[in-house]
N, CA, C and O atoms as a Tripos MOL2 file, in Angstrom:
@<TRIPOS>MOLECULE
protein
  240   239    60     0     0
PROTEIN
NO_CHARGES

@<TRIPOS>ATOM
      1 N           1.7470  -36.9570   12.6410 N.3       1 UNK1
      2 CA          2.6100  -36.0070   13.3330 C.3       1 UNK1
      3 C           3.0270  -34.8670   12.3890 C.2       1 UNK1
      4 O           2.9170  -33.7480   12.8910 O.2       1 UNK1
      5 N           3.4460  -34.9130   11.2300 N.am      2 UNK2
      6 CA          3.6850  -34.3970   10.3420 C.3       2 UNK2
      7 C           2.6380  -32.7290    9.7740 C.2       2 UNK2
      8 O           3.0420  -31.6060    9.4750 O.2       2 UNK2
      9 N           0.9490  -33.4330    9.8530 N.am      3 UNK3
     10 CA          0.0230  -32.9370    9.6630 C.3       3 UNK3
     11 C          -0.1510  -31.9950   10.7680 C.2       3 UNK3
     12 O          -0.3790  -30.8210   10.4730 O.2       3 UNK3
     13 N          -0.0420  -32.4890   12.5390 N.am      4 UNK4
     14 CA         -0.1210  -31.7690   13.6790 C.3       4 UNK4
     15 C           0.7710  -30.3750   13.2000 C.2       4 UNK4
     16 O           0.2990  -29.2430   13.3110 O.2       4 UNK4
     17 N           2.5870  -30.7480   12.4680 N.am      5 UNK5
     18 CA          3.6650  -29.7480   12.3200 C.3       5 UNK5
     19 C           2.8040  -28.5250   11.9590 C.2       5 UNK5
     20 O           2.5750  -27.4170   12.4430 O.2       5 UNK5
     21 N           2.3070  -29.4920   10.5080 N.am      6 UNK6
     22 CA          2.0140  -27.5400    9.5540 C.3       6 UNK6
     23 C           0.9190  -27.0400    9.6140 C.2       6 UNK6
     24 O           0.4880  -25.9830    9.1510 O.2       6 UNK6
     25 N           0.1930  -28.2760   10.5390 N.am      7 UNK7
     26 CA         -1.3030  -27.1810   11.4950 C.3       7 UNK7
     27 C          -0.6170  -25.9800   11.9080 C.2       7 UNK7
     28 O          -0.8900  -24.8460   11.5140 O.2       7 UNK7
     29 N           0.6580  -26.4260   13.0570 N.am      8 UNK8
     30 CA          0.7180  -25.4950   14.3260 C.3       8 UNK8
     31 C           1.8140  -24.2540   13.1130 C.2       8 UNK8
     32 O           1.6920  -23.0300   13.1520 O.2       8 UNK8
     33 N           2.7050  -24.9390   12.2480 N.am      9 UNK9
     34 CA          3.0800  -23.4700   11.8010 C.3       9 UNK9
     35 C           2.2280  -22.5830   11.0160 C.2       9 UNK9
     36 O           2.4220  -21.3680   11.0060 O.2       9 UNK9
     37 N           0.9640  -23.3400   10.1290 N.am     10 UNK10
     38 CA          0.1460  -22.4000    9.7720 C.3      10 UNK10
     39 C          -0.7580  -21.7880   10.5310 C.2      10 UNK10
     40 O          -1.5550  -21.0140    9.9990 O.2      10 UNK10
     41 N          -0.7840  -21.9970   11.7120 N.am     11 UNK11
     42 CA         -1.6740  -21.2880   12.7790 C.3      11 UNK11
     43 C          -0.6390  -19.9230   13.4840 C.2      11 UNK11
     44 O          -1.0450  -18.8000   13.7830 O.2      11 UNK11
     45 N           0.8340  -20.4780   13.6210 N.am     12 UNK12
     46 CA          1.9160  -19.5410   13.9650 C.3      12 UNK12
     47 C           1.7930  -18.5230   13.0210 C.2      12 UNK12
     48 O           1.5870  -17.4300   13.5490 O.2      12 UNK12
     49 N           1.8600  -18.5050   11.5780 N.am     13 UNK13
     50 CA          2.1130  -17.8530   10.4840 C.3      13 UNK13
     51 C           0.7540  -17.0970   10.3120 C.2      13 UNK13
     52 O           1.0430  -15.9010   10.3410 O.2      13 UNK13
     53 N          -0.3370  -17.2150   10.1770 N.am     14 UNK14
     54 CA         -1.4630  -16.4430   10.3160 C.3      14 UNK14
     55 C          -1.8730  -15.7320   11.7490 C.2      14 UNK14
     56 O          -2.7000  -14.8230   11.8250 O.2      14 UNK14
     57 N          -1.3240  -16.1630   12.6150 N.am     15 UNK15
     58 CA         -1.0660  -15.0390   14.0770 C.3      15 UNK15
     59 C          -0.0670  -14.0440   13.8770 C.2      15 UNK15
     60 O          -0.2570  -12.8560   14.1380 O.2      15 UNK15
     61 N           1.1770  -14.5840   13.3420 N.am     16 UNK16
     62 CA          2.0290  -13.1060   13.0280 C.3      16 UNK16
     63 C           1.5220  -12.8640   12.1710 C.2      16 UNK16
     64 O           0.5470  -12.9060   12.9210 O.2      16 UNK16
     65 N           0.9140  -12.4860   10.7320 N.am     17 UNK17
     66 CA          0.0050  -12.0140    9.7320 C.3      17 UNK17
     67 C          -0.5560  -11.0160   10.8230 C.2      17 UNK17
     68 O           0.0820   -9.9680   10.9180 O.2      17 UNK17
     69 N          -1.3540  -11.1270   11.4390 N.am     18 UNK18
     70 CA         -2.9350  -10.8020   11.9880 C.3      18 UNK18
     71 C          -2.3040   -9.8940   12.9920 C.2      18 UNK18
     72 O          -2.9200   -8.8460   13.1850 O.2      18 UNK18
     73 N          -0.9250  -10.1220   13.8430 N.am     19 UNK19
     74 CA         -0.1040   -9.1010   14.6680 C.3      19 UNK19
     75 C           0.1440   -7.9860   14.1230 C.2      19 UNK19
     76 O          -0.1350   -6.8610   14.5360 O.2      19 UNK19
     77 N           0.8690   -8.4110   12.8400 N.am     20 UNK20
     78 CA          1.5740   -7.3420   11.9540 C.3      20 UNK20
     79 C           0.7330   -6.3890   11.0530 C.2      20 UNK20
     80 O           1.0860   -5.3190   10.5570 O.2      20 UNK20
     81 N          -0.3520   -6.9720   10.9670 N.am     21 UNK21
     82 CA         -1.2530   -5.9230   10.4470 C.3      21 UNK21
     83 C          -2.2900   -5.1910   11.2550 C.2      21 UNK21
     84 O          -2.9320   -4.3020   10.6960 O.2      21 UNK21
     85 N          -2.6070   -5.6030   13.0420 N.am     22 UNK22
     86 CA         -3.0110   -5.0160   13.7510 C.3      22 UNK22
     87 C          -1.8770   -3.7180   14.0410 C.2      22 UNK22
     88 O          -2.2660   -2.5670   14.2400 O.2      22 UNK22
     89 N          -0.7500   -4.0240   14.0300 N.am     23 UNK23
     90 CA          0.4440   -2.6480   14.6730 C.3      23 UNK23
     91 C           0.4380   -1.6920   13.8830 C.2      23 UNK23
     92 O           0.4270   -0.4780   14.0850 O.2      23 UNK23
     93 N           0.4500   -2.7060   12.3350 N.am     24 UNK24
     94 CA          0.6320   -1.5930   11.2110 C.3      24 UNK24
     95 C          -0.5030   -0.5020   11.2940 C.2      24 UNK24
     96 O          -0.1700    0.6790   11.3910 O.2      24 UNK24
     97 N          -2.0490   -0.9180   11.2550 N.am     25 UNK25
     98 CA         -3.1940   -0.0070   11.7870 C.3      25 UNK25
     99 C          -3.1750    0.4270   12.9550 C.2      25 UNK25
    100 O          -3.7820    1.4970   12.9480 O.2      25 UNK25
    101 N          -2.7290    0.1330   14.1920 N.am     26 UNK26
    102 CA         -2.4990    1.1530   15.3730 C.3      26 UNK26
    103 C          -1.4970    1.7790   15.2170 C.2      26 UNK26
    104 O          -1.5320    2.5490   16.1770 O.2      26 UNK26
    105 N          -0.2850    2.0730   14.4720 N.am     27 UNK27
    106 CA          0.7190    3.1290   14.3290 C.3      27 UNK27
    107 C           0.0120    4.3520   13.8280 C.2      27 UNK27
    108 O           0.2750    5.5290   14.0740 O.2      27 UNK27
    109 N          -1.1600    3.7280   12.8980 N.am     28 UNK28
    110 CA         -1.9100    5.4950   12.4000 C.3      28 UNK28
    111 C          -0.8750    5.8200   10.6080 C.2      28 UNK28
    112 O          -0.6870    6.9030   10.0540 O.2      28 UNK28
    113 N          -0.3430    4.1980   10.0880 N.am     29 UNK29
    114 CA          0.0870    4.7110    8.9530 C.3      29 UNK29
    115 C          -0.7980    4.6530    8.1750 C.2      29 UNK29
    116 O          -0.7360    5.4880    7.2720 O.2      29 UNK29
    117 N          -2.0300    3.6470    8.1580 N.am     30 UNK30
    118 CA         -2.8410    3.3570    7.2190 C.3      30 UNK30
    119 C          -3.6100    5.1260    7.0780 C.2      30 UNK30
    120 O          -3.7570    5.8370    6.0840 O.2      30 UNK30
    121 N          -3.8330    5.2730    7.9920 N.am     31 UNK31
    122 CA         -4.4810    7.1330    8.2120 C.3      31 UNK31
    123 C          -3.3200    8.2780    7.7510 C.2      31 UNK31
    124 O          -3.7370    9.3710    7.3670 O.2      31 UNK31
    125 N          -2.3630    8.1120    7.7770 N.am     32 UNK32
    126 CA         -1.0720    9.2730    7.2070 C.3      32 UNK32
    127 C          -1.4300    8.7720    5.3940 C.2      32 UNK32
    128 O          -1.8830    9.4910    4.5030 O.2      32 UNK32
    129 N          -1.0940    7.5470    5.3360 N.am     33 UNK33
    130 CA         -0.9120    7.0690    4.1270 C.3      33 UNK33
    131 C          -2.2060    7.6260    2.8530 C.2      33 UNK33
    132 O          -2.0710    8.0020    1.6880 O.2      33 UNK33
    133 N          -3.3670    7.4640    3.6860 N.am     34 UNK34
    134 CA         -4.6330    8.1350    2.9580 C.3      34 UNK34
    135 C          -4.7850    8.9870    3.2540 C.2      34 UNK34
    136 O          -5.8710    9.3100    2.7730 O.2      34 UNK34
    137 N          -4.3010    9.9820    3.9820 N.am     35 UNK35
    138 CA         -4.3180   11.7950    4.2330 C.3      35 UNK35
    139 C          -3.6920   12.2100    3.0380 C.2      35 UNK35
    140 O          -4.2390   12.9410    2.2120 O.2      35 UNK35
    141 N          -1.9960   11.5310    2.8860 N.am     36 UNK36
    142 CA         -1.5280   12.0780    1.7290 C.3      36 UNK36
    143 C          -1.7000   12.2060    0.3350 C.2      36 UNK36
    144 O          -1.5000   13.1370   -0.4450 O.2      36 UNK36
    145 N          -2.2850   10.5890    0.1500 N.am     37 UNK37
    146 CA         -2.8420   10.4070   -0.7690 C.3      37 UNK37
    147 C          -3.8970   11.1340   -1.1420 C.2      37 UNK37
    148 O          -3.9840   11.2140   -2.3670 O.2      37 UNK37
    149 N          -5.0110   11.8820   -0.3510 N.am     38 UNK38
    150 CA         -5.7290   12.5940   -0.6770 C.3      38 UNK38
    151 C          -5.6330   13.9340   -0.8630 C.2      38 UNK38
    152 O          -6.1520   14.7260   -1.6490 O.2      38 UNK38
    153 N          -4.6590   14.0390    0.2580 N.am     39 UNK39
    154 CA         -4.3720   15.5920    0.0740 C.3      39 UNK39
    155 C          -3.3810   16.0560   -1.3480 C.2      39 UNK39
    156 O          -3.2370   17.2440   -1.6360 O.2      39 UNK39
    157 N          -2.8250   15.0810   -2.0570 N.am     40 UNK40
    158 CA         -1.8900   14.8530   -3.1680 C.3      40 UNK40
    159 C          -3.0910   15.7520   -4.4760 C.2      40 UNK40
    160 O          -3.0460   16.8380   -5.0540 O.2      40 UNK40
    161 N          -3.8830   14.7960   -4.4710 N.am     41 UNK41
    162 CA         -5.0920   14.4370   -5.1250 C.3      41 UNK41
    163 C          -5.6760   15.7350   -5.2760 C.2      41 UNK41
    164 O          -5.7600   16.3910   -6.3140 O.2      41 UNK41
    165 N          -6.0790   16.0390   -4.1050 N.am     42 UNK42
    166 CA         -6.9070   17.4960   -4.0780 C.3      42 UNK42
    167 C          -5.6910   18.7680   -4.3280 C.2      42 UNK42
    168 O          -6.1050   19.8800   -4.6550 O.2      42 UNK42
    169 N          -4.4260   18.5750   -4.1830 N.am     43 UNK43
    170 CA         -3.5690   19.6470   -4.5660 C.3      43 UNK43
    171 C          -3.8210   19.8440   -6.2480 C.2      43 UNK43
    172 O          -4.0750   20.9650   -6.6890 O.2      43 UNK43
    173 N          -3.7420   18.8240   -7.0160 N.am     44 UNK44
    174 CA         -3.5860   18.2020   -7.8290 C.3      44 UNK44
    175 C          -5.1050   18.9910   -8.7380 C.2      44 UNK44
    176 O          -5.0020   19.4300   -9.8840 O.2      44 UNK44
    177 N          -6.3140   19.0220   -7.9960 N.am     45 UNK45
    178 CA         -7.5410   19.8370   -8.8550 C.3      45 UNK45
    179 C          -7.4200   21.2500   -8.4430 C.2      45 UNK45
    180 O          -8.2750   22.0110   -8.8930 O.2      45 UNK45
    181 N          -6.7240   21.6220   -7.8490 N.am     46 UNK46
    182 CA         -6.3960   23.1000   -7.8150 C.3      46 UNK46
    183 C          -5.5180   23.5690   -8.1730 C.2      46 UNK46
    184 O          -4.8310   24.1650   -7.3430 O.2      46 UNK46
    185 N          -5.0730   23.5410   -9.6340 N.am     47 UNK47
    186 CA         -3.9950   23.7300  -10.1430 C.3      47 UNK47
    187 C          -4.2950   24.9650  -11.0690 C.2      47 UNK47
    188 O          -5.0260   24.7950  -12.0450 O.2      47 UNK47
    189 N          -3.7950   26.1160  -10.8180 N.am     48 UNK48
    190 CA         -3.6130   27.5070  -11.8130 C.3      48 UNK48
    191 C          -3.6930   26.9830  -13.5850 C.2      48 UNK48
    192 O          -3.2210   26.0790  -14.2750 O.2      48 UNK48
    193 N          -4.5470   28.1100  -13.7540 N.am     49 UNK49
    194 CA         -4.5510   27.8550  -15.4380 C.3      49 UNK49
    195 C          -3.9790   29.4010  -15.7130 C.2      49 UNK49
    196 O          -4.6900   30.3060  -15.2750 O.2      49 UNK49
    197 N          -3.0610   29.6770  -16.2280 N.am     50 UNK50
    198 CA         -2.2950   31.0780  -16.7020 C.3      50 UNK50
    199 C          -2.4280   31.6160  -18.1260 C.2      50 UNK50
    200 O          -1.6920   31.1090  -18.9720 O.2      50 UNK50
    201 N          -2.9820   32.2450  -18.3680 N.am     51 UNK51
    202 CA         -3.3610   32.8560  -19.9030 C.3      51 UNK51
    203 C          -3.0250   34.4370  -19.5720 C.2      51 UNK51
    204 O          -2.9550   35.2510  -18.6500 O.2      51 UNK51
    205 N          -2.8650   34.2750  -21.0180 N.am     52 UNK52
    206 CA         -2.1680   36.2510  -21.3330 C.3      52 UNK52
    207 C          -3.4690   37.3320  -21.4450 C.2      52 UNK52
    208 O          -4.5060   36.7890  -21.8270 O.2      52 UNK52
    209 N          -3.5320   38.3170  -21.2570 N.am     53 UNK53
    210 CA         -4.6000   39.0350  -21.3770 C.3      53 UNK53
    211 C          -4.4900   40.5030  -21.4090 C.2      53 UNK53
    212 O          -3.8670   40.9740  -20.4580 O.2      53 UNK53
    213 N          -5.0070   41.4520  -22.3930 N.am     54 UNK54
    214 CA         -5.1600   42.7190  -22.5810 C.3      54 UNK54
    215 C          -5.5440   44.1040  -22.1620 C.2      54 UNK54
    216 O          -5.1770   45.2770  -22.2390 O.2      54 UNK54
    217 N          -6.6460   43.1990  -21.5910 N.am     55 UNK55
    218 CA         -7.9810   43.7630  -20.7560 C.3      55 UNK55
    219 C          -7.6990   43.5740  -19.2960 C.2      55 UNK55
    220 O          -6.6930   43.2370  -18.6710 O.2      55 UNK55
    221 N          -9.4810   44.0520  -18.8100 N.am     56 UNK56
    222 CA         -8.8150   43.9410  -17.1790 C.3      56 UNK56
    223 C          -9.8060   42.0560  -17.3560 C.2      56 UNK56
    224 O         -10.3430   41.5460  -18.3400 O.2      56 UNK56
    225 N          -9.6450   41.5370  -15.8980 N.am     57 UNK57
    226 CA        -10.2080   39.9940  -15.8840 C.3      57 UNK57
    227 C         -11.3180   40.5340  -14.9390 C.2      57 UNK57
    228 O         -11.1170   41.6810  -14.5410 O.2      57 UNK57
    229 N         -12.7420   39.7680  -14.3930 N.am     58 UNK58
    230 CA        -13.3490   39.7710  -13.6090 C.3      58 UNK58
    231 C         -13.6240   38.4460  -13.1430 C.2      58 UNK58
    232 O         -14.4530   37.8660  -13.8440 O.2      58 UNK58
    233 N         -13.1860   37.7940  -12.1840 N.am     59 UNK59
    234 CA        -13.7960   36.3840  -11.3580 C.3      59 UNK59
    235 C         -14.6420   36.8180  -10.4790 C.2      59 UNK59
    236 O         -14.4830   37.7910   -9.7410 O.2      59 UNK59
    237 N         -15.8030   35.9210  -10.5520 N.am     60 UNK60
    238 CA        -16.6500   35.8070   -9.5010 C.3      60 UNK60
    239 C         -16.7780   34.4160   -9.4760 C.2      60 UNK60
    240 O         -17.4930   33.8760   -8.6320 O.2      60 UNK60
@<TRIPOS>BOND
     1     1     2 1
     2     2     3 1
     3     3     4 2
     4     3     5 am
     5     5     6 1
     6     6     7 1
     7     7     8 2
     8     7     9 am
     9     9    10 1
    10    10    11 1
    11    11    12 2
    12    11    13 am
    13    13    14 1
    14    14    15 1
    15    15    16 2
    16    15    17 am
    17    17    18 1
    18    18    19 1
    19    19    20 2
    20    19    21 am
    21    21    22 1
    22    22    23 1
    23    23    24 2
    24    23    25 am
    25    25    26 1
    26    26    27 1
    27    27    28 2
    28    27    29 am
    29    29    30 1
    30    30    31 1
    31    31    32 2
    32    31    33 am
    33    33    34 1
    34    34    35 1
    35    35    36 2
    36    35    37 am
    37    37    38 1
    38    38    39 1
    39    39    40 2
    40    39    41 am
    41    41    42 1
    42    42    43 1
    43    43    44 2
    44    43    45 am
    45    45    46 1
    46    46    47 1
    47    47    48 2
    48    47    49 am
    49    49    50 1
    50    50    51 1
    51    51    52 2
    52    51    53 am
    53    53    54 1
    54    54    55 1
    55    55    56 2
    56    55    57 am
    57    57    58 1
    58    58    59 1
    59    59    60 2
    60    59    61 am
    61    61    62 1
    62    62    63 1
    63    63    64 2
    64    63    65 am
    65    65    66 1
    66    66    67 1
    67    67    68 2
    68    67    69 am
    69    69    70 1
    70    70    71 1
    71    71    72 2
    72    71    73 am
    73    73    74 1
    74    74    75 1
    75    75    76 2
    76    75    77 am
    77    77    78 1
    78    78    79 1
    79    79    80 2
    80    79    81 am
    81    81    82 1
    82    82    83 1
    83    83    84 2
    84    83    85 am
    85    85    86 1
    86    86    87 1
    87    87    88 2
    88    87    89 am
    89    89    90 1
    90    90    91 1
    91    91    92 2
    92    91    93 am
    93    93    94 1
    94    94    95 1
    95    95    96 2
    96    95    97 am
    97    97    98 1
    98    98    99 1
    99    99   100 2
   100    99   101 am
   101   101   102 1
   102   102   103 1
   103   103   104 2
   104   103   105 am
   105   105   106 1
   106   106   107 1
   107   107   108 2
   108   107   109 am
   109   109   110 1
   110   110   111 1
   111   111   112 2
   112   111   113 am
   113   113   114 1
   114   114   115 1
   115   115   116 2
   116   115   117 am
   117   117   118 1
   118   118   119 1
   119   119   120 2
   120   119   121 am
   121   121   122 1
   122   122   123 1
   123   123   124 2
   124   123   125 am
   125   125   126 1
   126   126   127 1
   127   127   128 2
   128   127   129 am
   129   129   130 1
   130   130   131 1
   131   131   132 2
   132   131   133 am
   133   133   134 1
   134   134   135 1
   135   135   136 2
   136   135   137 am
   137   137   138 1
   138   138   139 1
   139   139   140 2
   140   139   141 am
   141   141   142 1
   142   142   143 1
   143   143   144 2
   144   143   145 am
   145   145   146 1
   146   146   147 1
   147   147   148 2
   148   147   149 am
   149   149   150 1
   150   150   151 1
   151   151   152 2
   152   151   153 am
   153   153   154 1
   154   154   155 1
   155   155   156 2
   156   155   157 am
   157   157   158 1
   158   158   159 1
   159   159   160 2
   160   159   161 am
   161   161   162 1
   162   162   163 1
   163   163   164 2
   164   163   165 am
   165   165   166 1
   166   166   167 1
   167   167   168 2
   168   167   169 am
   169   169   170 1
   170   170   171 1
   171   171   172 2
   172   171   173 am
   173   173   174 1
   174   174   175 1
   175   175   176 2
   176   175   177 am
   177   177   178 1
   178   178   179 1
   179   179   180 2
   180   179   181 am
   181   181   182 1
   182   182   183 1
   183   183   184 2
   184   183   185 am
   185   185   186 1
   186   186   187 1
   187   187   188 2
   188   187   189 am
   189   189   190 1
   190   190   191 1
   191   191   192 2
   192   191   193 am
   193   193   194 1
   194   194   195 1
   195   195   196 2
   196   195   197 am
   197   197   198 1
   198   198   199 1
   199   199   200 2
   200   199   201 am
   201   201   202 1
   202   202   203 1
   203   203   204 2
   204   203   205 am
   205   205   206 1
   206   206   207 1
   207   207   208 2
   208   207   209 am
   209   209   210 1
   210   210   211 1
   211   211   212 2
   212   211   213 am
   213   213   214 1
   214   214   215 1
   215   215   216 2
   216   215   217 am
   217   217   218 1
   218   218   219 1
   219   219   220 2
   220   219   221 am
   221   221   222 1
   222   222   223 1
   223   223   224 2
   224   223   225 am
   225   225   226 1
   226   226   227 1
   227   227   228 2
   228   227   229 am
   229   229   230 1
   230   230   231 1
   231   231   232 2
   232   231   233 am
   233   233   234 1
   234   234   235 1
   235   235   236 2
   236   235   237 am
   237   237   238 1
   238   238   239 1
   239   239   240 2
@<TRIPOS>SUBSTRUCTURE
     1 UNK1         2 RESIDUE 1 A UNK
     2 UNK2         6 RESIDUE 1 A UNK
     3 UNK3        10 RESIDUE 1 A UNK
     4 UNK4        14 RESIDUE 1 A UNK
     5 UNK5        18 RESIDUE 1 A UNK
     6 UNK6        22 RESIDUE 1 A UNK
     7 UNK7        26 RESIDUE 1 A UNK
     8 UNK8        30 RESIDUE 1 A UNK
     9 UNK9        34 RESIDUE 1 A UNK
    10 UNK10       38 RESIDUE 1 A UNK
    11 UNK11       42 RESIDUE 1 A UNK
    12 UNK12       46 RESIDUE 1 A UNK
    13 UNK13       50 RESIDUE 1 A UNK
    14 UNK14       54 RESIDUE 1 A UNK
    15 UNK15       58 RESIDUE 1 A UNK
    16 UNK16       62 RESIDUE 1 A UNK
    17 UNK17       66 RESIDUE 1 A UNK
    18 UNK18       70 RESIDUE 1 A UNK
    19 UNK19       74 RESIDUE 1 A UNK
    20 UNK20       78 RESIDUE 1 A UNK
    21 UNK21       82 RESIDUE 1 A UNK
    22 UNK22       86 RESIDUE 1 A UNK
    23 UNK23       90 RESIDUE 1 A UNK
    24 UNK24       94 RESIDUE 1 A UNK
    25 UNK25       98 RESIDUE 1 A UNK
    26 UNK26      102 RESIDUE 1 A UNK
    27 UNK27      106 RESIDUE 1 A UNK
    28 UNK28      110 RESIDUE 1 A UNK
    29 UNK29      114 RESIDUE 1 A UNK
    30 UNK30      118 RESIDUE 1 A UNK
    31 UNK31      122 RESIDUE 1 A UNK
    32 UNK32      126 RESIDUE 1 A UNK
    33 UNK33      130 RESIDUE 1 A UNK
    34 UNK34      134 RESIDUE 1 A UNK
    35 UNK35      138 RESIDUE 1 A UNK
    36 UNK36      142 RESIDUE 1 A UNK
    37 UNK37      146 RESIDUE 1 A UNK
    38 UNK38      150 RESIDUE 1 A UNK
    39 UNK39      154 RESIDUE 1 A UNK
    40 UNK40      158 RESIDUE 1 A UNK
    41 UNK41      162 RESIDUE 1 A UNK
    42 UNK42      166 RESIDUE 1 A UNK
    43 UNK43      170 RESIDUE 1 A UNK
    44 UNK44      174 RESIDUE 1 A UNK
    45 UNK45      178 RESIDUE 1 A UNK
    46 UNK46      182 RESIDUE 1 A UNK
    47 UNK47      186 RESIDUE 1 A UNK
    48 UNK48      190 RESIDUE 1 A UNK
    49 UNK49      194 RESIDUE 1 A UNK
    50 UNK50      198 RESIDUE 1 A UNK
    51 UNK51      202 RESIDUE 1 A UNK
    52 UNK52      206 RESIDUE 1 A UNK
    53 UNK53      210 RESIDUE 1 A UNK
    54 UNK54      214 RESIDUE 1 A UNK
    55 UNK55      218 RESIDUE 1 A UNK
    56 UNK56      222 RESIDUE 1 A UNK
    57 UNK57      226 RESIDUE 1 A UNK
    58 UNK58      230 RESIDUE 1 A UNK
    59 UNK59      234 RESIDUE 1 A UNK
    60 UNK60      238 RESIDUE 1 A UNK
């Protein structure tokens, strides 16, 4: 009887697991969460380099 118990709560406990991480991926945080993170990232390699200069500059 004992064994039946922590079947049924470890079967309870891995269904809420498996709930809570289905909602968490249909809310769309896992997708915000790696937008920002990337968009962080890519702010992050476009960062100004500022030097003094005399002359005129030419970028191409």
């Amino acid at each position: 009887m004992h064994s039946l118990s922590k079947n049924i709560h470890a079967i309870v406990l891995t269904l809420a697991f498996a709930v809570a991480i289905a909602g968490f991926t249909a809310s769309g945080a896992v997708a915000q969460a790696t937008k920002l993170v990337f968009e962080e990232r890519a702010a992050d390699s476009k960062v100004a380099q500022e030097f003094e200069t005399n002359g005129r500059i030419e970028i191409s």
